[in-house]
C-alpha positions in Angstrom: -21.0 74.6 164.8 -21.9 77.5 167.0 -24.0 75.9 170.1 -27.5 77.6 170.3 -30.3 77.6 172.5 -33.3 76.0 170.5 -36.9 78.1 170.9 -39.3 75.4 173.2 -36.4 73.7 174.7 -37.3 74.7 178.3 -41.0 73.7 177.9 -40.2 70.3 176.6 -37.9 69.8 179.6 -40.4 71.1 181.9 -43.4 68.9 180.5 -41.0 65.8 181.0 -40.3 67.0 184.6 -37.2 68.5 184.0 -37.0 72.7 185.3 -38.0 74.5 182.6 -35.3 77.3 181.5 -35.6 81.2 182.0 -34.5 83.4 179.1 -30.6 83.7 179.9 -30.5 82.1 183.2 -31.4 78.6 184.2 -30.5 76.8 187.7 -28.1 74.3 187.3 -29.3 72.1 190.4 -31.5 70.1 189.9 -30.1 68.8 187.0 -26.6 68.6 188.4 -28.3 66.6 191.6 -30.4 64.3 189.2 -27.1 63.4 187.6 -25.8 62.3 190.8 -28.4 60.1 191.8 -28.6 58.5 188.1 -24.7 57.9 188.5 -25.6 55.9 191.5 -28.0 54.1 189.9 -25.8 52.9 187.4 -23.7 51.9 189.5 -26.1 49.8 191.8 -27.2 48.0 188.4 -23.8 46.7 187.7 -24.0 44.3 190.7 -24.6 40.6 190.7 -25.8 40.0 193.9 -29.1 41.1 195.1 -29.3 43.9 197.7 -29.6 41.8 200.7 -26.3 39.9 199.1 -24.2 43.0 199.2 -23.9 45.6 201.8 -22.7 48.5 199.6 -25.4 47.9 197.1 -27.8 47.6 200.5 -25.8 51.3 201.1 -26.9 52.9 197.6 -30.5 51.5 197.8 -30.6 52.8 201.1 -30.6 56.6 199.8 -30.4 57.3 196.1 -34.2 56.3 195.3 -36.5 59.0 197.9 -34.6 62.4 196.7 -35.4 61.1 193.2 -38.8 61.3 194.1 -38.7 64.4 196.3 -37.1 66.1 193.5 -40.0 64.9 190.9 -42.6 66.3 193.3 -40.1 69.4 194.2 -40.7 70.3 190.5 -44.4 70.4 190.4 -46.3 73.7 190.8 -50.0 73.1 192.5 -51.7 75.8 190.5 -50.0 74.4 187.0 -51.3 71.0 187.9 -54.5 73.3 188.4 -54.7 75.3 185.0 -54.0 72.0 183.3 -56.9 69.4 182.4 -56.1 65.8 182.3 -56.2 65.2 178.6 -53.8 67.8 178.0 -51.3 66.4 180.9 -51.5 63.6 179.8 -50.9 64.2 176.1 -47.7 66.3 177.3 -46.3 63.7 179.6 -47.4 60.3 177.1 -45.2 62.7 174.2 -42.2 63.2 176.2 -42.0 60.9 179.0 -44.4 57.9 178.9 -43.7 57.3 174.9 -40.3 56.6 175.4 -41.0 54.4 178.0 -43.0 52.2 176.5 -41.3 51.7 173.8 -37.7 50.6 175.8 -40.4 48.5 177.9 -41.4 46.5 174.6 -37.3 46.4 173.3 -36.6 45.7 177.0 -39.2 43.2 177.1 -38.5 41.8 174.1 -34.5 41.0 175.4 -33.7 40.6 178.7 -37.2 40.9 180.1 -39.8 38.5 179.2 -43.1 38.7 176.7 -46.0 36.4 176.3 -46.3 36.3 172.3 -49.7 34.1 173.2 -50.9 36.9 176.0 -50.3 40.1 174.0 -52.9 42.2 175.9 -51.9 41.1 179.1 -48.0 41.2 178.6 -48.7 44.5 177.4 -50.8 45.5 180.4 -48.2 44.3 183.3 -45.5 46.1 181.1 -47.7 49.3 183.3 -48.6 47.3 186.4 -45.6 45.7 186.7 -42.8 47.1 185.4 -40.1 44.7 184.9 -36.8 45.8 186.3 -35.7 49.5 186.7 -38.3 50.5 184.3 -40.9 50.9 187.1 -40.0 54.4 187.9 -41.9 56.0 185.3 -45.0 54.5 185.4 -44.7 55.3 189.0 -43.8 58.8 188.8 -46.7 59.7 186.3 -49.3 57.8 188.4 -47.9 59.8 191.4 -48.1 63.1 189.4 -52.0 61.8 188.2 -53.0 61.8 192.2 -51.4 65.2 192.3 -53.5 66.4 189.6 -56.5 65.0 191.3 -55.7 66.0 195.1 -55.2 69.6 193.7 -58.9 69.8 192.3 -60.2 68.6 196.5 -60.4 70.5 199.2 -57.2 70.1 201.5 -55.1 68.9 199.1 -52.0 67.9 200.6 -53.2 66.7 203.9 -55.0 63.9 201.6 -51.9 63.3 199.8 -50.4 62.8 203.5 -52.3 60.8 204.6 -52.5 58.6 201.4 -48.4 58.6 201.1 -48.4 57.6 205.0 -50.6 54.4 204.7 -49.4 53.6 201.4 -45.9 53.0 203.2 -47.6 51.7 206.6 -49.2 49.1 204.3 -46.7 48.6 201.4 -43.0 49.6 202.4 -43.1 47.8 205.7 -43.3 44.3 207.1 -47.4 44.9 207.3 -47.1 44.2 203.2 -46.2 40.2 204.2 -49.6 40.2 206.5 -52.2 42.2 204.4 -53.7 39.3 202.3 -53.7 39.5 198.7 -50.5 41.7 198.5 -51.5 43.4 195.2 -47.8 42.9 193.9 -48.5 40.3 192.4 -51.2 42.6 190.3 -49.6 45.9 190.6 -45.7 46.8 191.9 -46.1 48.0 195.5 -43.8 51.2 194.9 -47.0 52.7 193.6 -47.9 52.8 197.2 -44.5 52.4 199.5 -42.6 55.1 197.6 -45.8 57.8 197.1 -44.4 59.5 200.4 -41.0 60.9 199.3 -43.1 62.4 196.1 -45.4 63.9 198.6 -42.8 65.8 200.4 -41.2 67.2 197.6 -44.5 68.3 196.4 -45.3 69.9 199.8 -42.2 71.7 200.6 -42.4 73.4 197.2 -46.4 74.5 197.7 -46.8 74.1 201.2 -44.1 76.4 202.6 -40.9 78.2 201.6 -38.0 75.0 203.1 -35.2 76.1 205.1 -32.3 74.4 206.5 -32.5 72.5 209.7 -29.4 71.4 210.7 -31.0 69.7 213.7 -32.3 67.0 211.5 -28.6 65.5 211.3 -29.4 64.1 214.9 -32.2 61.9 213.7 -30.8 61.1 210.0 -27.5 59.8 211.6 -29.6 57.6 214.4 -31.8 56.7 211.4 -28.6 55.7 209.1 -26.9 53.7 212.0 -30.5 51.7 212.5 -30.7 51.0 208.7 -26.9 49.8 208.5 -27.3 47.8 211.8 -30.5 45.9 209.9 -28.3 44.2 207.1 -29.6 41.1 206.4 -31.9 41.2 209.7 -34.3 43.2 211.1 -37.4 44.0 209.0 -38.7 46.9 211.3 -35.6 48.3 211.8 -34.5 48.5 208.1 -38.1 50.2 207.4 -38.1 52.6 210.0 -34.2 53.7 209.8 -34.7 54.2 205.6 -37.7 56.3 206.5 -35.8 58.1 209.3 -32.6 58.7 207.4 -34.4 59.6 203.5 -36.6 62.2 205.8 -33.9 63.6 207.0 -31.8 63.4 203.9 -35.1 64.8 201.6 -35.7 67.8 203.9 -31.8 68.7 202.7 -32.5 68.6 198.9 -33.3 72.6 198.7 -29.8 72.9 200.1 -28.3 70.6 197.6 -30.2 72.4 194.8 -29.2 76.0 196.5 -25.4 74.9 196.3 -25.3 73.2 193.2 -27.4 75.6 191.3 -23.7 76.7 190.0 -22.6 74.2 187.3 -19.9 71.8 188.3 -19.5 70.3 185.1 -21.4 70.9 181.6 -21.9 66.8 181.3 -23.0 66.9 184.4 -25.8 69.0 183.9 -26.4 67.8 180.5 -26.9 64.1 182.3 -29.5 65.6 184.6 -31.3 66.9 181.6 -31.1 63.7 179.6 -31.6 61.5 182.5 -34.7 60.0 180.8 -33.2 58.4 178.3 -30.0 57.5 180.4 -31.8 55.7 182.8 -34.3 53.8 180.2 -31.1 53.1 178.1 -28.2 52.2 180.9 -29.2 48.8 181.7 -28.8 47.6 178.1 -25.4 47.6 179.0 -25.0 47.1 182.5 -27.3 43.8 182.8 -25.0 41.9 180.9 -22.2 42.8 182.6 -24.7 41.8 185.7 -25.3 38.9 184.1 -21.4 37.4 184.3 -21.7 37.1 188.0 -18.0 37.8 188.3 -16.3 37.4 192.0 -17.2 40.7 194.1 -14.2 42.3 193.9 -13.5 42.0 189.8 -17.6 42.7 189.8 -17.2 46.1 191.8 -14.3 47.1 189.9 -15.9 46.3 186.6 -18.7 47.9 187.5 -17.2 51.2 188.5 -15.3 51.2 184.8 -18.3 50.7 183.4 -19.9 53.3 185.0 -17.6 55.9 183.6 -17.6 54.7 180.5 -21.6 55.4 180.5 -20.7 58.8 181.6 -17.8 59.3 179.5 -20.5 58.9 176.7 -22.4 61.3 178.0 -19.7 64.0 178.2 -18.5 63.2 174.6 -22.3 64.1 173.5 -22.5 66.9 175.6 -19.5 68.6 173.7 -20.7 67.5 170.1 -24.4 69.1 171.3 -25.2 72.0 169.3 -27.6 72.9 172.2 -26.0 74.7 175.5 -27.6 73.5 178.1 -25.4 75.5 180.7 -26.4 78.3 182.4 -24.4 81.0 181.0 -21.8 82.6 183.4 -22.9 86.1 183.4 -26.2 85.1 184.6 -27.4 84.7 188.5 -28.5 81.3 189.0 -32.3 81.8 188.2 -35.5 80.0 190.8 -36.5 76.8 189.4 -39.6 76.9 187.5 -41.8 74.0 187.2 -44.9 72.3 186.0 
């Protein structure tokens, strides 16, 4: 069968916080970079050990969460968030986004997670509050886009998002968390709070100011990369403050990234980046037990790295049996993202 481009596919992607697609042209980089990230993730979710028990998992989580983030908030448009009341966001996003979620929190729940059959309301609840296992990111992101909608509607906008983001990791990604009394992890996940700052900055460098490269910011990323790798297994402060230093550093690159992979490097590639919903809700169905064998590092990392491409070998097999083309067509100059 011919492949087609389906009427609405652009504004379904773009609802779901995914570029939306301009008649004949469409930017291949953020998808391409989201399919990076998600490989990485995959990846990271095929180890055993915990992070502080392996220093290349320590590595990926070190980096592959922030531009994630940056990039969600990268795609949002202040005055769309403006022209948009709350019902009908949320409607849009609960369709295509938060839907979906819940329902691979229930089956996730259901099997390797754990649900109280005699607490229904409340196992439902923390399936939102506390997200069990990688399916927190959601949740996250749409409260994160919420506050976006709100600060948009106040005066000042994103100095109030600024200096929310700023205390929420003061008070929740540092070692000030273990001293606040009443941590409110054990009611809500703290990366509602910690991780609010890299959304922020992707949301202000796309409606603050035009970004730019700054190659000077190399200087404090590597200082910041050598602290955080010095801090393995040691060194609270120093792990906080070099992850901030180095994903700050890293972030501010991401409109670079986009710039030189707007060009598509592979069409699974960008396919991944567009179905990266329902890769990452789906991939740890398959990695956790794998995960679960606890095989000796070496056999585990190389394991892991098969299965990896397996996942994506999926992906490229249904990328070529799509009857949608979700490549931007050579003849076409890579179009400007466009965004919610």
């Amino acid at each position: 069968m011919a492949r087609r481009h389906l009427p609405g596919q652009a504004s379904r992607a773009e609802q779901a916080g995914q570029p939306a697609q301009v008649p004949g042209s469409r930017s291949a980089g953020p998808d391409q970079l989201k399919a990076i990230l998600l490989i990485l993730v995959v990846f990271g979710h095929t180890y055993a050990e915990g992070v502080g028990q392996s220093f290349t998992k320590w590595l990926i989580y070190g980096f592959h969460m922030p531009p994630f983030l940056f990039l969600s908030g990268y795609l949002l448009r202040a005055e769309r968030l403006r022209q948009r009341d709350y019902p009908r966001l949320l409607s849009d996003y609960a369709r295509r986004m938060l839907a979906p979620w819940l329902i691979v929190s229930a089956l996730w729940a259901a099997t390797f997670g754990s649900f109280s059959l005699n607490h229904p309301v409340r196992s439902t609840i923390e399936l939102l509050t506390l997200p069990q296992w990688h399916l927190w990111y959601v949740p996250v992101l749409f409260a994160m886009i919420s506050l976006a909608w709100l600060a948009v509607r106040l005066p000042r906008p994103h100095l109030l998002l600024a200096l929310v983001a700023a205390a929420g990791w003061l008070a929740w990604g540092t070692p000030l968390a273990s001293q606040i009394p009443h941590l409110p992890e054990k009611l809500v996940d703290a990366r509602y709070f910690s991780y609010l700052i890299w959304f922020v900055a992707g949301f202000a460098a796309r409606n603050v100011h035009t970004p730019r490269a700054r190659p000077w910011l190399l200087v404090p990323g590597a200082l910041g990369a050598m602290l955080y790798v010095g801090s393995y297994q040691g060194g609270a402060w120093p792990a906080a403050i070099g992850f901030l230093v180095l994903n700050l550093s890293l972030v501010a690159a991401v409109p670079s990234l986009l710039s030189a992979l707007s060009t598509p490097v592979q069409g699974w590639l960008v396919f991944m980046g567009q179905q990266s919903l329902w890769v990452y809700l789906f991939h740890p169905f398959v990695t956790r037990p794998l995960q679960q064998l606890a095989l000796p590092g070496l056999w585990q990392r190389a394991a892991g790295l098969l299965l990896t491409a397996a996942i994506c070998g999926v992906v490229a097999v249904l990328h070529r049996r799509s009857v949608i083309d979700l490549r931007e067509p050579a003849h076409a100059p890579a179009a400007a993202t466009v965004s919610s």
